[in-house]
Biopython code that builds the backbone (N, CA, C, O; Angstrom):
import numpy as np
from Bio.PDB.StructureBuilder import StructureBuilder

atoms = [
    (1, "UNK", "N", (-8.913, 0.581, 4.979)),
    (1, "UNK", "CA", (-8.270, 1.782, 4.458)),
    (1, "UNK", "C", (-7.507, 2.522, 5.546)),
    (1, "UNK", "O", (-7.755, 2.376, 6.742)),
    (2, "UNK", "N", (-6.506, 3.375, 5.034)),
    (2, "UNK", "CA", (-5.659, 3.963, 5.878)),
    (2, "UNK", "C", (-6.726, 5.299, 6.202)),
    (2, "UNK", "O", (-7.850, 5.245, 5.704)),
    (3, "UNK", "N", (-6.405, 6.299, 6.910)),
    (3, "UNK", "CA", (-7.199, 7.548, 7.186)),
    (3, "UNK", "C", (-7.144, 8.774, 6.568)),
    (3, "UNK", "O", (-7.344, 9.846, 7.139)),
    (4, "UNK", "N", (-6.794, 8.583, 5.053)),
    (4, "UNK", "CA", (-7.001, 9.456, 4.057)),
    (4, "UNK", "C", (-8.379, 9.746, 3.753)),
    (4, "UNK", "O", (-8.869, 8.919, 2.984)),
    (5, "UNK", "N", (-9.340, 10.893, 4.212)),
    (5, "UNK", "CA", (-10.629, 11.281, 3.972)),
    (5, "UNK", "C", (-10.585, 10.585, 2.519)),
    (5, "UNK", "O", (-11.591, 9.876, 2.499)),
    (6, "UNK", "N", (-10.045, 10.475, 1.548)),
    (6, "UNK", "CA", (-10.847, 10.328, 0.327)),
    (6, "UNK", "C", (-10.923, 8.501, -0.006)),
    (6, "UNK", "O", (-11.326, 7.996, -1.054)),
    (7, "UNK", "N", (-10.429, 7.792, 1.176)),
    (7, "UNK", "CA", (-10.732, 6.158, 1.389)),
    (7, "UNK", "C", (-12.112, 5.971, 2.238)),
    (7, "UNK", "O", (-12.594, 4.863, 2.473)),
    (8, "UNK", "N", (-12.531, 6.880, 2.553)),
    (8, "UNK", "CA", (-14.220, 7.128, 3.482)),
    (8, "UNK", "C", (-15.156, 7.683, 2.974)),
    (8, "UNK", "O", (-16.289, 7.625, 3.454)),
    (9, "UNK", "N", (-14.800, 8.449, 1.703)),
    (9, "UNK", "CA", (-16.154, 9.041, 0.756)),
    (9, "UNK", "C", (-16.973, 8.168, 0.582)),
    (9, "UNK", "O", (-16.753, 6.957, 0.619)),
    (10, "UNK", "N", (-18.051, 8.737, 0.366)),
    (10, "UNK", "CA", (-19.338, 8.356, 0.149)),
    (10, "UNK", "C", (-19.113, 7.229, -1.451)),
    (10, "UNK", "O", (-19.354, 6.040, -1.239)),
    (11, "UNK", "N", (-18.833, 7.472, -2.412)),
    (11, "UNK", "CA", (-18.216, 6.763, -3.130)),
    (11, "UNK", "C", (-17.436, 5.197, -2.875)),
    (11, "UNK", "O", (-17.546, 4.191, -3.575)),
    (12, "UNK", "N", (-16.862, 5.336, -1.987)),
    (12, "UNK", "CA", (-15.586, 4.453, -1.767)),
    (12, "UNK", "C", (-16.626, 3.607, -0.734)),
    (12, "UNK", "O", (-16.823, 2.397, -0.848)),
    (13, "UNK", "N", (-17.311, 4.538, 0.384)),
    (13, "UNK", "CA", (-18.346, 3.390, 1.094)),
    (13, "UNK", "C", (-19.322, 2.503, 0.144)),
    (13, "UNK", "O", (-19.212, 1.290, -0.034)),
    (14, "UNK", "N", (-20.040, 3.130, -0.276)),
    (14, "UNK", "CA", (-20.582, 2.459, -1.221)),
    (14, "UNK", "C", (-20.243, 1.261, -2.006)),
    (14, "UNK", "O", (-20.905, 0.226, -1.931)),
    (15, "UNK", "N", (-19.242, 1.399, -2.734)),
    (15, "UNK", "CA", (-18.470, 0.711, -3.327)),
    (15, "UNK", "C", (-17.941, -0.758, -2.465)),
    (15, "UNK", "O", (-17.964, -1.920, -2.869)),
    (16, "UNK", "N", (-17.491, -0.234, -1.207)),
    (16, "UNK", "CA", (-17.382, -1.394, -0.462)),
    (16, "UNK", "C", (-18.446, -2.335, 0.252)),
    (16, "UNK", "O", (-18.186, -3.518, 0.475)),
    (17, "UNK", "N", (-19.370, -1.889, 0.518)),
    (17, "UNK", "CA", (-20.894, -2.071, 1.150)),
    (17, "UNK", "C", (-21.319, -3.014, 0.050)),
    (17, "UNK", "O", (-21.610, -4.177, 0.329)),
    (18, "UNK", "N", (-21.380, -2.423, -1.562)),
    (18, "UNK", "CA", (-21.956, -3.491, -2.471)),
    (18, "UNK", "C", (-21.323, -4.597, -2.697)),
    (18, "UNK", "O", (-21.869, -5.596, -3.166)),
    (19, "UNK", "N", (-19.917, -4.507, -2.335)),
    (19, "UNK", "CA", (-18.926, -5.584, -2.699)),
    (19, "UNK", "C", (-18.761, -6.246, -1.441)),
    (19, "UNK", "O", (-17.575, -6.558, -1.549)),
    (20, "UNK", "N", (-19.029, -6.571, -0.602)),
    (20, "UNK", "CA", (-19.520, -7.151, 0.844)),
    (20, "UNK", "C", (-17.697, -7.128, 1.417)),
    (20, "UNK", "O", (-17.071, -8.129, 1.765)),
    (21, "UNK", "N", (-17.214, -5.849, 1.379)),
    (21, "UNK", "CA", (-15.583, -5.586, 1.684)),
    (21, "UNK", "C", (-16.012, -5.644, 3.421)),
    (21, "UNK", "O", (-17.055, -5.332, 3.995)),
    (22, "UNK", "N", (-14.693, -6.192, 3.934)),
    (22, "UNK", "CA", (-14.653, -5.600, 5.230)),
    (22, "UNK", "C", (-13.457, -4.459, 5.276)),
    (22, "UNK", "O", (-12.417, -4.474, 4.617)),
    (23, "UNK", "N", (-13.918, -3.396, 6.301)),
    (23, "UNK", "CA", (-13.024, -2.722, 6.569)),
    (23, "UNK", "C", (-13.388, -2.085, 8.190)),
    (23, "UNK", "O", (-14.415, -2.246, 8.849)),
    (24, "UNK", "N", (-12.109, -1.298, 8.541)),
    (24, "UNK", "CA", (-12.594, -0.934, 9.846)),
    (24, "UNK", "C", (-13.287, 0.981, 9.553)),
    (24, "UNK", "O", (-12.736, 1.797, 8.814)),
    (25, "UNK", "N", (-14.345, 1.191, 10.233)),
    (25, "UNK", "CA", (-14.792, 2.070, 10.102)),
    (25, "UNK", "C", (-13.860, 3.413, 10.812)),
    (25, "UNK", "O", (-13.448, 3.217, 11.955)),
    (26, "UNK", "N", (-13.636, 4.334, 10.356)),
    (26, "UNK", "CA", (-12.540, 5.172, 10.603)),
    (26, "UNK", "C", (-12.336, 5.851, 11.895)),
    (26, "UNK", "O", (-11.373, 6.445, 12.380)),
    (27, "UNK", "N", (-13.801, 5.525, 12.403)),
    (27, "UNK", "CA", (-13.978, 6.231, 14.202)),
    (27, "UNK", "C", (-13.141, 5.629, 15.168)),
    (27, "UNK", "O", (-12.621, 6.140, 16.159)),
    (28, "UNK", "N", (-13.041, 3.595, 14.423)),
    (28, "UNK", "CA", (-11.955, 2.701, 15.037)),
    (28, "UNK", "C", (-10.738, 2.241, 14.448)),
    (28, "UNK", "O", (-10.437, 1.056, 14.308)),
    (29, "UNK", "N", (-9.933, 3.395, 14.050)),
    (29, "UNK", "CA", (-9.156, 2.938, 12.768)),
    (29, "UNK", "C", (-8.069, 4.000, 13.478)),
    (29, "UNK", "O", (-8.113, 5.193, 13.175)),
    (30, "UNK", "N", (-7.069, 3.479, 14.464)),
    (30, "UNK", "CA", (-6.398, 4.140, 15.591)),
    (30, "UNK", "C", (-5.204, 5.122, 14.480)),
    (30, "UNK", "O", (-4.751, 4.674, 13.427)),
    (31, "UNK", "N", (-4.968, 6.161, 14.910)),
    (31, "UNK", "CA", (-3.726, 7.120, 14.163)),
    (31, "UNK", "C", (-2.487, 6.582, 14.429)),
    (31, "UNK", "O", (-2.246, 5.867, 15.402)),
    (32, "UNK", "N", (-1.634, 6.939, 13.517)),
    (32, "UNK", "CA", (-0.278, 6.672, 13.969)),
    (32, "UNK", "C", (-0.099, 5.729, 14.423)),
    (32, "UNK", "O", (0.799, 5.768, 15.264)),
    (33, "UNK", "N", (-0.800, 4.275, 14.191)),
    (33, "UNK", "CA", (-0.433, 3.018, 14.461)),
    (33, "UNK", "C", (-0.315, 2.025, 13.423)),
    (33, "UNK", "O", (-1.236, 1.246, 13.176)),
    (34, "UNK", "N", (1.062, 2.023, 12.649)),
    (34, "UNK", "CA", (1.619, 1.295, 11.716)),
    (34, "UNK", "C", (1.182, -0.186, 11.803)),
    (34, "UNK", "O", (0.781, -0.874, 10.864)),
    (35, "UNK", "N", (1.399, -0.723, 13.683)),
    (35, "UNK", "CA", (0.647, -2.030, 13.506)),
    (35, "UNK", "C", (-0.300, -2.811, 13.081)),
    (35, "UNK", "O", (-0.252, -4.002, 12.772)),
    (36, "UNK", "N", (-1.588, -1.710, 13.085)),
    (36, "UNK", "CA", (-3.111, -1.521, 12.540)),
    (36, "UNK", "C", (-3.475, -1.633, 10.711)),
    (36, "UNK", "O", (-4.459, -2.023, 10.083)),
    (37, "UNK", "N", (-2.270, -1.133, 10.351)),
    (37, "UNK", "CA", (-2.194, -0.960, 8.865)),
    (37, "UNK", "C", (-0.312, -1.880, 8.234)),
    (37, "UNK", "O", (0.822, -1.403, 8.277)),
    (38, "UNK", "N", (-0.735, -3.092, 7.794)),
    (38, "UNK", "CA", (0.202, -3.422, 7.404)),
    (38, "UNK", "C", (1.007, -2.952, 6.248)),
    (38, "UNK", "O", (2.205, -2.866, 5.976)),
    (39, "UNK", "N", (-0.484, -2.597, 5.498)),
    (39, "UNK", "CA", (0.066, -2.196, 4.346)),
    (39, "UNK", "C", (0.824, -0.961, 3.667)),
    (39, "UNK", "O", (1.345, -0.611, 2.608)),
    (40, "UNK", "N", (0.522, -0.495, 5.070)),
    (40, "UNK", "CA", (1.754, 0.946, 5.340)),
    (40, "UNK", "C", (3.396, 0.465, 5.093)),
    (40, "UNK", "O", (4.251, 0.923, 4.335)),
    (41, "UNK", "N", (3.437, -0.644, 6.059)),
    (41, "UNK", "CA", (4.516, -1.107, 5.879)),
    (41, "UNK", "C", (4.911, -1.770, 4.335)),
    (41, "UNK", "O", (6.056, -2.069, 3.995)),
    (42, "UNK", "N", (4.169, -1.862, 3.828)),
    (42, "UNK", "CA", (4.642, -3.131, 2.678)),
    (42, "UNK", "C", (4.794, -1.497, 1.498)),
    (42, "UNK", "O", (5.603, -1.499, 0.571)),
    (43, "UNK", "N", (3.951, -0.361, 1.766)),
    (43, "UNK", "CA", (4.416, 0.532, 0.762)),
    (43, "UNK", "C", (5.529, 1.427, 0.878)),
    (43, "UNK", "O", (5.860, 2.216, -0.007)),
    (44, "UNK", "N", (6.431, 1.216, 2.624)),
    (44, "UNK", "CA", (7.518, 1.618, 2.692)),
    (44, "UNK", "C", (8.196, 0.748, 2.143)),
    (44, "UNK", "O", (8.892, 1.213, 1.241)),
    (45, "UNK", "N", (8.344, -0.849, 2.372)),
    (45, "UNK", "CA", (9.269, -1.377, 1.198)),
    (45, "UNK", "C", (9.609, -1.224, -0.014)),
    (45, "UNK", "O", (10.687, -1.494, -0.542)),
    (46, "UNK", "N", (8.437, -0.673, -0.575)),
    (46, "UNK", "CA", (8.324, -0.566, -2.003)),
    (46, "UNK", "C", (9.185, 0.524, -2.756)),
    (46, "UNK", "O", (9.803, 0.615, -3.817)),
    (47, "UNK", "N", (8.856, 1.422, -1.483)),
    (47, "UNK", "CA", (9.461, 2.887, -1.591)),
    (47, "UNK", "C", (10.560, 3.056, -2.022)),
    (47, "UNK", "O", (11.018, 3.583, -3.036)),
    (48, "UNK", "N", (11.321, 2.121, -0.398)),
    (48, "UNK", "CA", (12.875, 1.782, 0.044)),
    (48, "UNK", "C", (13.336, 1.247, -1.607)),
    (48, "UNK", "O", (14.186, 1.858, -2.255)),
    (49, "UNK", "N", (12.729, 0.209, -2.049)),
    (49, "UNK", "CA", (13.189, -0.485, -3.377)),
    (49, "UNK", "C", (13.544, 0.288, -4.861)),
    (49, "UNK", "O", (14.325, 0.002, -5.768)),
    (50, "UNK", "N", (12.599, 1.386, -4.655)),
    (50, "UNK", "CA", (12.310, 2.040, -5.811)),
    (50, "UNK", "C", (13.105, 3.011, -5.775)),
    (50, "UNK", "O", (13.405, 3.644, -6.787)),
    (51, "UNK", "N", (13.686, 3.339, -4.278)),
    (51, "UNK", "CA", (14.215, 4.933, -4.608)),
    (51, "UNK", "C", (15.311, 4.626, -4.008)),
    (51, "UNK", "O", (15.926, 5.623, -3.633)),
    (52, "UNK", "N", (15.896, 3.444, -3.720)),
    (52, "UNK", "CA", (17.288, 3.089, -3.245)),
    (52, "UNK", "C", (18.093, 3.566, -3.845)),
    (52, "UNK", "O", (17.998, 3.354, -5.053)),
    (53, "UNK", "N", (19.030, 4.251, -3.483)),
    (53, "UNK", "CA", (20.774, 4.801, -4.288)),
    (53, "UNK", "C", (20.376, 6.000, -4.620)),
    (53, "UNK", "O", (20.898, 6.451, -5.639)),
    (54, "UNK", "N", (19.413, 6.829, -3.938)),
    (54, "UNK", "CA", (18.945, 8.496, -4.168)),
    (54, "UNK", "C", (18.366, 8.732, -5.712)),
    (54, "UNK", "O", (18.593, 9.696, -6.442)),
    (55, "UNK", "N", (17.414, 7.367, -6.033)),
    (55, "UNK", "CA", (17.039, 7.681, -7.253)),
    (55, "UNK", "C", (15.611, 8.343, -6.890)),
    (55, "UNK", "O", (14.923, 8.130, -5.892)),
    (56, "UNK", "N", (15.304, 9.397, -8.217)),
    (56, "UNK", "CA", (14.078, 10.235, -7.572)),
    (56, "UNK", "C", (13.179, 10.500, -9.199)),
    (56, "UNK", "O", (13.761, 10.571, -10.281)),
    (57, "UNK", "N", (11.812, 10.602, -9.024)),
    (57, "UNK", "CA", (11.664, 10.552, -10.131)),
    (57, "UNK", "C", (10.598, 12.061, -9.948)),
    (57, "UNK", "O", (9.945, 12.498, -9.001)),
    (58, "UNK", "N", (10.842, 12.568, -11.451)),
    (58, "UNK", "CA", (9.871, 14.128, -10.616)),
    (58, "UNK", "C", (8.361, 14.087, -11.540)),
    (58, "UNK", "O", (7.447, 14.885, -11.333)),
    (59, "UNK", "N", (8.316, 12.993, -12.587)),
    (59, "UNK", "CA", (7.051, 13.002, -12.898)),
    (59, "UNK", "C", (6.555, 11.528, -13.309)),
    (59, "UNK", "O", (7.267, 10.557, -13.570)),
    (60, "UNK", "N", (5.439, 11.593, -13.301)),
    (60, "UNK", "CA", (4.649, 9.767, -13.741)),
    (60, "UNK", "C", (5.121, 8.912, -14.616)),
    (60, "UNK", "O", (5.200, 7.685, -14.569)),
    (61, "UNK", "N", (5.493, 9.837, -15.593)),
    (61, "UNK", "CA", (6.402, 9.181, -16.999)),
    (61, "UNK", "C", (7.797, 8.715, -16.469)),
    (61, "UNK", "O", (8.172, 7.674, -17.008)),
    (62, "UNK", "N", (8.622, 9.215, -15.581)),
    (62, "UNK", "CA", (9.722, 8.729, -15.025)),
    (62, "UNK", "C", (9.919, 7.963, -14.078)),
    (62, "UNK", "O", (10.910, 7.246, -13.941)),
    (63, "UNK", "N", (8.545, 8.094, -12.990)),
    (63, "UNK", "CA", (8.534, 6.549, -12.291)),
    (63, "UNK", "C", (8.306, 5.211, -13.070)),
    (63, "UNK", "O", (8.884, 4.153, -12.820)),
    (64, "UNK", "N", (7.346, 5.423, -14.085)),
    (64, "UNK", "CA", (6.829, 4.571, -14.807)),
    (64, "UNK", "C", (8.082, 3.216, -15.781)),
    (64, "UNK", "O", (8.214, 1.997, -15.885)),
    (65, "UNK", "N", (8.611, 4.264, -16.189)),
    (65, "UNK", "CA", (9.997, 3.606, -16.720)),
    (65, "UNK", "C", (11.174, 3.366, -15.850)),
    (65, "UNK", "O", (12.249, 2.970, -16.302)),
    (66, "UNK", "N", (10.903, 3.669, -14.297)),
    (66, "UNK", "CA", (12.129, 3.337, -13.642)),
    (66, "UNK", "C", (12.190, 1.910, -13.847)),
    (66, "UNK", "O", (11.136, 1.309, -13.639)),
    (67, "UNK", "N", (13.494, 1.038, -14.317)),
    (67, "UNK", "CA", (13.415, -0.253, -14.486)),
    (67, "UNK", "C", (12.686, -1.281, -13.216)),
    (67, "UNK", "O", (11.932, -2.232, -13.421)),
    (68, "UNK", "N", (13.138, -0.796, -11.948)),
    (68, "UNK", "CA", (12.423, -1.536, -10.613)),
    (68, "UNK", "C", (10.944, -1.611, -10.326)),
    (68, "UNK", "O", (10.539, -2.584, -9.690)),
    (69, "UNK", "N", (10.116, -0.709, -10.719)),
    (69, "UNK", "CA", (9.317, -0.115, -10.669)),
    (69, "UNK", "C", (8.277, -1.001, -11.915)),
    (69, "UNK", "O", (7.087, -1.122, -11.624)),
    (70, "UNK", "N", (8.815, -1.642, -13.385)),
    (70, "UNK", "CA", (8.470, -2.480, -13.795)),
    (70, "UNK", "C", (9.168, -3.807, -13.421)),
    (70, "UNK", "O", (8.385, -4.570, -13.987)),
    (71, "UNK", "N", (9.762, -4.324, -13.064)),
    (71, "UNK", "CA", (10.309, -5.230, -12.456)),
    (71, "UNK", "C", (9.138, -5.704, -11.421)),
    (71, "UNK", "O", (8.565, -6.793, -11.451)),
    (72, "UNK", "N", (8.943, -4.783, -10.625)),
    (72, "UNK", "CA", (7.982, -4.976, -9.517)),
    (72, "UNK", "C", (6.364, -5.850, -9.655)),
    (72, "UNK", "O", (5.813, -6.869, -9.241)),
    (73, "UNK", "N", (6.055, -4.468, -10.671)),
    (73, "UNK", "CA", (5.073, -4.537, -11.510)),
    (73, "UNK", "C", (4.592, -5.667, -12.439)),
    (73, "UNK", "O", (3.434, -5.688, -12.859)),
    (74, "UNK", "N", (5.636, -6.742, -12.798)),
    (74, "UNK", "CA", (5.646, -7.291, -13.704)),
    (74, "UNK", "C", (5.595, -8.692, -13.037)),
    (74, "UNK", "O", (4.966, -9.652, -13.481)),
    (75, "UNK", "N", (6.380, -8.670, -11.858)),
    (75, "UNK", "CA", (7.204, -10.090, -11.310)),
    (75, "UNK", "C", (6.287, -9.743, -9.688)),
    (75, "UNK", "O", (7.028, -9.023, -9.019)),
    (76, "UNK", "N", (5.326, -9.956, -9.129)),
    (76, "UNK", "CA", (5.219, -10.162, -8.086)),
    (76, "UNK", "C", (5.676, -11.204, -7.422)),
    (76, "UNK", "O", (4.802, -11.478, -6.600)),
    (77, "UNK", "N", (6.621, -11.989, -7.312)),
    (77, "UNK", "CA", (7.143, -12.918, -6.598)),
    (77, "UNK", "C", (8.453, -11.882, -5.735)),
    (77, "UNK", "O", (8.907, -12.117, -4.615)),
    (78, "UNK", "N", (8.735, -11.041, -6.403)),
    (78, "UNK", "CA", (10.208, -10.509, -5.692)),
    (78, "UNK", "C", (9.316, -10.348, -4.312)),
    (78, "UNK", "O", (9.891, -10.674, -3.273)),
    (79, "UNK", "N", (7.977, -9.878, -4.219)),
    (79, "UNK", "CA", (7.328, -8.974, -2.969)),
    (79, "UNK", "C", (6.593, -10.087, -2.203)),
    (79, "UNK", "O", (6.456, -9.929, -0.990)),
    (80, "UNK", "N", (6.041, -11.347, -2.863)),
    (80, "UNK", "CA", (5.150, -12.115, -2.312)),
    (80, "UNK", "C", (6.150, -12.462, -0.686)),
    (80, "UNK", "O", (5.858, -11.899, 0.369)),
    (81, "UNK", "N", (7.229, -13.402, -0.807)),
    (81, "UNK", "CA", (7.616, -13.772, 0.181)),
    (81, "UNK", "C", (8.126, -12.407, 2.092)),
    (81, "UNK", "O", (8.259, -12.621, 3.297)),
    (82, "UNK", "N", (8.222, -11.029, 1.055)),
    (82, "UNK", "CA", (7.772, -10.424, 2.083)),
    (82, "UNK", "C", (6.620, -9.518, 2.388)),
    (82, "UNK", "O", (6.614, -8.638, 3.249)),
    (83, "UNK", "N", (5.375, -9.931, 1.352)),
    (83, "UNK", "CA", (4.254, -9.875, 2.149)),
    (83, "UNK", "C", (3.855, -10.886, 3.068)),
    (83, "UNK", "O", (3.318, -10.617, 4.142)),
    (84, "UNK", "N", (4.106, -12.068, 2.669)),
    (84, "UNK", "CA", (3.642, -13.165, 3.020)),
    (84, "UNK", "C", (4.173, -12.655, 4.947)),
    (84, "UNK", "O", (3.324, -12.348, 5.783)),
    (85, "UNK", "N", (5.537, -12.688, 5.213)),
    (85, "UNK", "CA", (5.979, -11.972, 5.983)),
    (85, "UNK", "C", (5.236, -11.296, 7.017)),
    (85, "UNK", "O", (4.929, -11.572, 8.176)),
    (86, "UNK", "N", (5.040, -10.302, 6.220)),
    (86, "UNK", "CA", (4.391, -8.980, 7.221)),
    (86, "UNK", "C", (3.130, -9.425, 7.368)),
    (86, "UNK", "O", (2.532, -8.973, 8.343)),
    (87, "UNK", "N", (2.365, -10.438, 6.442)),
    (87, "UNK", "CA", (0.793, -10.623, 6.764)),
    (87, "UNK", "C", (1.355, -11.456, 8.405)),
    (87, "UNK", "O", (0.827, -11.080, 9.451)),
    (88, "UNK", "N", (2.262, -12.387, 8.421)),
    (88, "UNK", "CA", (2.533, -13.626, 9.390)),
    (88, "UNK", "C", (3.069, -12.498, 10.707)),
    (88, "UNK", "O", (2.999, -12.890, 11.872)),
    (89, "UNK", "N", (3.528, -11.275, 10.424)),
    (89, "UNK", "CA", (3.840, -10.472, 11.718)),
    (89, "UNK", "C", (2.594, -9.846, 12.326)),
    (89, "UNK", "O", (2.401, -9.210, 13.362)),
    (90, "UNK", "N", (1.891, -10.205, 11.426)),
    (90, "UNK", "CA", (0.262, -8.705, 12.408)),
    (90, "UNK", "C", (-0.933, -10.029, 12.368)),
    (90, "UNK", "O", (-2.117, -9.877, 12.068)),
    (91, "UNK", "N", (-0.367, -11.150, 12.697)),
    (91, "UNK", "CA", (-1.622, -12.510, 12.722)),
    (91, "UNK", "C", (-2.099, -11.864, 14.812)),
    (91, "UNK", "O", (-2.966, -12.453, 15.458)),
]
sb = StructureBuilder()
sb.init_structure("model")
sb.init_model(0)
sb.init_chain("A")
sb.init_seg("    ")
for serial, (resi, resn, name, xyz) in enumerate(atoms, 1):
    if name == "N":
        sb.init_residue(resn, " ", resi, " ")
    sb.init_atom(name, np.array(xyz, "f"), 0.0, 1.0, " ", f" {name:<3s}", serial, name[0])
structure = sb.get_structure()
């Protein structure tokens, strides 16, 4: 998990502990290091994709129907080859 207190609740530990998850515990889970968290990066792509050409959406119902946004949602292959990517940059 990234270092959002509510990915370390007591809840969320739990949850991972029963499900035999690995993760790094947050005492070693360095700030401001994008390298550490790939998946930072893969949700700026997503971002970049979704809101390309100054499109903006101001509530859930309007991201939801942005056409890219199901596109995405629907077709994971557009994203596989650059996750695949970013997993092969942080080996």
């Amino acid at each position: 998990p990234d270092l959002a207190s509510s990915h370390y609740g007591n809840n969320v530990l739990q949850y991972l502990d029963q499900n035999d998850a690995q993760f790094v515990d947050n005492k070693f889970n360095p700030q401001n290091c994008p390298q550490a968290r790939p998946i930072e990066t893969l949700w700026s792509i997503l971002k970049n994709m979704v809101y390309d050409e100054g499109w903006e959406a101001k509530t859930i119902n309007q991201l939801r129907t942005q056409p890219l946004v199901n596109k995405i949602w629907n077709q994971t292959e557009i994203l596989g080859p650059k996750c695949t990517k970013l997993l092969d940059d942080h080996r």
